[in-house]
C-alpha positions in Angstrom: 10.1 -18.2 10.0 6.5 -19.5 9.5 6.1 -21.1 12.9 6.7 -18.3 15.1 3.4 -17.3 17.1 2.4 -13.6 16.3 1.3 -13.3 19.8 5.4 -13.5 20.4 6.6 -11.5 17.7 8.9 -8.6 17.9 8.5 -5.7 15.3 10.7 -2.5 14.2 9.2 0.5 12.2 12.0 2.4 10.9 10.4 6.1 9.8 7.4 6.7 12.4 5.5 9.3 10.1 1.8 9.0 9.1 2.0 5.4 7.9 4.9 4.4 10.2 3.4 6.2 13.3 0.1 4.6 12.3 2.1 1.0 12.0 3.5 1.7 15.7 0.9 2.3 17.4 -1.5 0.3 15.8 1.1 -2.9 16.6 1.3 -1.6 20.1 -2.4 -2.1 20.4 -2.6 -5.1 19.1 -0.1 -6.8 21.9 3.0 -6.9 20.0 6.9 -5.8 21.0 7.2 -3.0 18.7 10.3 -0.3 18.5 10.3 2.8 16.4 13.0 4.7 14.9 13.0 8.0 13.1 16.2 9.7 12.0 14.7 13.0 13.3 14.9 13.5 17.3 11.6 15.1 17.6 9.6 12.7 16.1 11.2 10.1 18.4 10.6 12.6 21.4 7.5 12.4 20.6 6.6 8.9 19.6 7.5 8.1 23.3 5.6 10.9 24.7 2.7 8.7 23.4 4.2 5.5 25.2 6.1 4.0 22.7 9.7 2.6 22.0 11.6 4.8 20.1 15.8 4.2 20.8 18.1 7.0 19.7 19.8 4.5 17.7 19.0 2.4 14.6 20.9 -0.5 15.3 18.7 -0.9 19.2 15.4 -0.5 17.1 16.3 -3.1 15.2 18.2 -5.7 17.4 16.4 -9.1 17.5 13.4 -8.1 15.8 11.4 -10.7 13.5 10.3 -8.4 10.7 11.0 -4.3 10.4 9.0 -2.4 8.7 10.8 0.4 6.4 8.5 3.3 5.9 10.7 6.4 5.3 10.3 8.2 2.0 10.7 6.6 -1.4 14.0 7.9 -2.6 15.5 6.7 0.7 14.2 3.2 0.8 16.9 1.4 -0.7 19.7 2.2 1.4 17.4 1.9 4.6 17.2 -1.8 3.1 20.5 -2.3 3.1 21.6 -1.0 6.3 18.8 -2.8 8.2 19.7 -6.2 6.2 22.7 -5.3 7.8 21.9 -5.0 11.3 19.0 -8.0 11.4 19.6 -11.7 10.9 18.7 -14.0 7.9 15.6 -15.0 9.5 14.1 -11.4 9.8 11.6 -10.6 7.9 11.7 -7.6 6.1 8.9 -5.5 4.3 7.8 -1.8 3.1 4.9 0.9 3.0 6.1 2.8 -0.5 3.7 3.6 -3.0 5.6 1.8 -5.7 7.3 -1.5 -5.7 8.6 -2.4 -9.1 12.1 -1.0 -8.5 12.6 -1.6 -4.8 11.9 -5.0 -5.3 14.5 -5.5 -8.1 17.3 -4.0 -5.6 16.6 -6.4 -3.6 16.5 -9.3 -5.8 20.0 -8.2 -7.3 20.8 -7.7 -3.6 20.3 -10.8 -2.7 17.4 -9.8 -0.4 14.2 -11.8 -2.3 14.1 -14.4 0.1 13.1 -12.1 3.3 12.2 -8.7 1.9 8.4 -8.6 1.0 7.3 -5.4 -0.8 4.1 -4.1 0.5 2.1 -1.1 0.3 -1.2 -0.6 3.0 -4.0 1.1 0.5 -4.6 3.4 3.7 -3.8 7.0 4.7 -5.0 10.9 5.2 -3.7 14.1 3.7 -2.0 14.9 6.5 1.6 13.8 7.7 3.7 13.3 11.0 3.6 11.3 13.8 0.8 13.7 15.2 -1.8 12.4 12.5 -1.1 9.0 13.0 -3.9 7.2 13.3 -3.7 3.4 15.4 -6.4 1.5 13.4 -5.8 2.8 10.1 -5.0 -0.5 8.7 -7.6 -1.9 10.0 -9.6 -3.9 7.3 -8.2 -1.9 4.8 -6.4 -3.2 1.8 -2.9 -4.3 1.7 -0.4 -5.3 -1.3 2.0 -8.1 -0.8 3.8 -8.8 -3.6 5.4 -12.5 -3.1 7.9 -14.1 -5.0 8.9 -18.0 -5.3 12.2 -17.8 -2.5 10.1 -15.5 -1.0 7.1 -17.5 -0.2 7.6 -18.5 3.6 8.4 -14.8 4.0 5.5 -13.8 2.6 3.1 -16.5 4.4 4.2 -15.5 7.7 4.1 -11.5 7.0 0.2 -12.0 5.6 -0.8 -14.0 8.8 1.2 -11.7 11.2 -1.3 -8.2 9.4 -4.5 -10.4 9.4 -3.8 -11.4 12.9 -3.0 -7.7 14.0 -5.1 -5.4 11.7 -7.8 -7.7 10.1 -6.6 -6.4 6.5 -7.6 -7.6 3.3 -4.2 -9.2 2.1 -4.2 -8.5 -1.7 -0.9 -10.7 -3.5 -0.2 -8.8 -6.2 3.3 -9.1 -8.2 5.3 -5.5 -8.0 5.0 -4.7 -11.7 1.2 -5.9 -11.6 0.7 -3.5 -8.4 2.3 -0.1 -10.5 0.4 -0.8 -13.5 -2.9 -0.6 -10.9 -2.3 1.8 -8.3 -1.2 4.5 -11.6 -4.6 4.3 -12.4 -6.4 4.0 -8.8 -4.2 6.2 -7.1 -1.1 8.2 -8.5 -3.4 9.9 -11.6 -6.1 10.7 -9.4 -3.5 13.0 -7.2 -2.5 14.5 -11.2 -5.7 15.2 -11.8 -6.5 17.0 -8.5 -3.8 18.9 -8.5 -4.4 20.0 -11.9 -7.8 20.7 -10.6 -6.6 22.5 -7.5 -4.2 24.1 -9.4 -6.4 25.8 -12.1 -8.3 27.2 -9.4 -5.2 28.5 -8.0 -4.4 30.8 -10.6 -7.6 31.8 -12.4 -8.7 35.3 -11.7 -11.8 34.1 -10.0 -10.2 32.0 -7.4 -11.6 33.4 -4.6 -15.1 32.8 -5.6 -14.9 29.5 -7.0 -13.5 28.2 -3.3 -16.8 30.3 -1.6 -19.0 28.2 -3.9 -17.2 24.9 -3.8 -19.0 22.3 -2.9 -18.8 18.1 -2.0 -17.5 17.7 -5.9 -14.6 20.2 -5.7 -14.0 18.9 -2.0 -13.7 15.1 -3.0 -12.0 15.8 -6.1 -9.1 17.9 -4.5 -8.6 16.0 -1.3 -5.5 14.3 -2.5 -4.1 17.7 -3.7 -3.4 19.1 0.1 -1.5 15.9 0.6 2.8 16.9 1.3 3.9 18.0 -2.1 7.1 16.6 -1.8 5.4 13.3 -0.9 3.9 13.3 -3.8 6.1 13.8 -6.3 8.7 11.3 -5.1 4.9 8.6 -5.3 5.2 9.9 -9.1 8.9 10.0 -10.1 9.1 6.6 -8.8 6.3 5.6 -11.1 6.8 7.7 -14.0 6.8 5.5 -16.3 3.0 3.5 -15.5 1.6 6.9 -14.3 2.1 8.4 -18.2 0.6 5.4 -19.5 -2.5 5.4 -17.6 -2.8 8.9 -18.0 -3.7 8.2 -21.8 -5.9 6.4 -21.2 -7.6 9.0 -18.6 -7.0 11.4 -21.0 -8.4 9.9 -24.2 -11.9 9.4 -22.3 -11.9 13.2 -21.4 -11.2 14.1 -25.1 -14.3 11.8 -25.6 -16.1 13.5 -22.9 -14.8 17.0 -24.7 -15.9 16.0 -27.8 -19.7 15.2 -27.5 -19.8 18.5 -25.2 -18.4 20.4 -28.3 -20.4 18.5 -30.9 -23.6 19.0 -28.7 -23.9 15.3 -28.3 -26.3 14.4 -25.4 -26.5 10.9 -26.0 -22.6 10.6 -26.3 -22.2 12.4 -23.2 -25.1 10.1 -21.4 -23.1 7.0 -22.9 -19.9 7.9 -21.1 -21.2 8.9 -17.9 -23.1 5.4 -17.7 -19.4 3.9 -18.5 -18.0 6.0 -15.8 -21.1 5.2 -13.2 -20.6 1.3 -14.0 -17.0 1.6 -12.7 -17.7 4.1 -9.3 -21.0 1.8 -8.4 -18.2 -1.1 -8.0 -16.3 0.5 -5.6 -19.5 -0.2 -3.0 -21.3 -3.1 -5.6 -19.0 -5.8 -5.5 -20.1 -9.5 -4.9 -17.4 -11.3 -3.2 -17.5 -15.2 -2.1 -14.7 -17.1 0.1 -13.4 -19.8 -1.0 -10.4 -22.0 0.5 -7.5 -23.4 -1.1 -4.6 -25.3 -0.1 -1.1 -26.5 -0.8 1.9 -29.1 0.4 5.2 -27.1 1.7 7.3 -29.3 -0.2 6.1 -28.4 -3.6 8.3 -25.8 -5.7 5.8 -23.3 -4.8 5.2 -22.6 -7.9 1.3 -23.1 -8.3 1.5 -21.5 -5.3 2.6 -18.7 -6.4 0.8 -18.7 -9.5 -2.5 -18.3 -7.4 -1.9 -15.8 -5.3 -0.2 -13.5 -8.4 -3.7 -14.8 -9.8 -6.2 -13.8 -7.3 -4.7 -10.2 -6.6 -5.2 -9.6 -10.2 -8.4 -10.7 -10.5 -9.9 -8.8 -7.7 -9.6 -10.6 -4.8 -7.7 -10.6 -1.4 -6.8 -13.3 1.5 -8.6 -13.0 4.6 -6.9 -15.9 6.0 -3.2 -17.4 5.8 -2.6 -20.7 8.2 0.5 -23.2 7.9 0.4 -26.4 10.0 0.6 -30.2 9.2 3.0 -29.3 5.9 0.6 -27.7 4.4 -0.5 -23.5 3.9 -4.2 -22.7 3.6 -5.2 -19.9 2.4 -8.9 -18.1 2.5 -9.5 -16.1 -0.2 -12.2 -13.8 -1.0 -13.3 -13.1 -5.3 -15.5 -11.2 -7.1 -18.9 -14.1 -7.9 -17.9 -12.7 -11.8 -14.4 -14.9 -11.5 -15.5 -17.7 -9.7 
């Protein structure tokens, strides 16, 4: 599994909307043999309109491939897993786009799918959706969650060299529970709180002129809000439980905000906002140094392991992944704060 040449591999993206269109042609660019599969005829009309490989059937997408990725919606996942486990040898690696992974990745444990499947989730996409907004370098440099596991490990060495090779991204291991608990709070509450935001403006009576005076704040704050509705609520079902939990934390901090407005509080109010302009600085501020580390194939993999969970949680992501001579070297990237 780890020694085939990414210059020779042969990829399968079953459900070719945004992020699957985007994973299609953005492999196509970058030199591999990729096929496409969606189970609606029109989008596979038109993926090959665009010069791609899109077979009317599953089972041709998938023949023979070394890794397929499974991007179709959340709910459906799970039994796209199965039937492509099905139709792919042992030695295909097998991987996903959802925006959860916790529960996906215990099916396949208890399927006995943890030594191939990787879950994964590229930190990338638009508002839009459909093969017609896909977008061939969105993944490029962007951030992307691998959650690896100890039988997993080969798998996931292989699958973070093959999207460093093709899309330069920043790898970021993460394990799947780790990765819910985060994303809750960096990405599934934000789409609450525009829609909430959206919403409101929806139904007051003065609708109409708050949209004719809205401005950059109202814009950035309700981009994620014109995103597929239905999109987004299967993202939140399927993390219900992590999304509730960082929302009190969200929404304790606005009662604090609340309160020093109501009490007439300036220097409470000031307070906060430095807290909150300390956080959104570090999206741009960050200080991050490479460093290398290395370790023998024949170990249990479990300090291994340990590292990787380690570095995705501390901040940090893999900008290089190389096996040779028994041994796997990574190239990791960390916040100057951890080293």
């Amino acid at each position: 599994m780890v020694d085939r040449s990414v210059g020779r591999t042969r990829a399968a993206v079953v459900g070719t909307g945004l992020i699957g269109g985007s994973l299609l042609l953005g492999l196509r660019a970058a030199g591999l043999d990729v096929a496409g599969w969606d189970p609606d005829p029109t989008t596979r009309a038109q993926a090959r309109e665009q010069g791609a490989t899109s077979p009317d059937r599953l089972d041709d997408a998938v023949a023979d491939r070394d890794v397929v990725f499974l991007c179709g919606p959340l709910p459906t996942l799970p039994e796209t897993l199965l039937r492509v486990a099905a139709l792919t040898g042992d030695g295909c690696v097998l991987t996903d786009v959802g925006s959860t992974k916790a529960e996906l990745a215990g099916f396949a444990d208890g399927h006995g799918l943890a030594h191939r499947f990787v879950p994964g989730h590229p930190m990338a996409g638009t508002d839009r959706a459909g093969l017609t907004a896909a977008v061939p370098g969105l993944f490029e440099t962007a951030a992307w969650v691998l959650c690896p596991t100890g039988p997993g490990l080969p798998a996931f060495r292989w699958l973070a060299g093959l999207l460093l090779a093709a899309f330069r991204s920043r790898v970021v291991p993460m394990s799947a529970s780790g990765h819910d608990a985060v994303v809750a709070l960096s990405s599934h509450v934000p789409h609450l709180l525009a829609g909430a935001l959206a919403g409101a403006v929806h139904r007051a009576e003065l609708g109409d002129a708050v949209l004719a005076l809205a401005a950059g704040s109202f814009r950035d704050g309700t981009r994620v809000a014109g995103s597929p509705p239905q999109r987004t609520a299967n993202m939140l079902l399927g993390n219900r439980e992590q999304v509730l939990r960082q929302l009190d934390g969200v929404r304790a901090y606005l009662d604090e905000l609340a309160g020093a407005l109501r009490a007439d509080d300036p220097a409470g109010l000031v307070g906060l906002y430095r807290g909150a302009a300390t956080a959104r600085t570090g999206l741009d501020g960050r200080t991050l140094r490479a460093a290398a580390r290395d370790f023998p194939l024949r170990d249990t993999g479990d300090a291994e392991l340990a590292y990787l969970l380690a570095l995705g949680a501390d901040g940090g992501h893999l900008s290089g992944c190389r096996v040779a001579d028994g041994r796997v070297t990574y190239t990791a990237h960390l916040p100057t704060a951890v080293l």
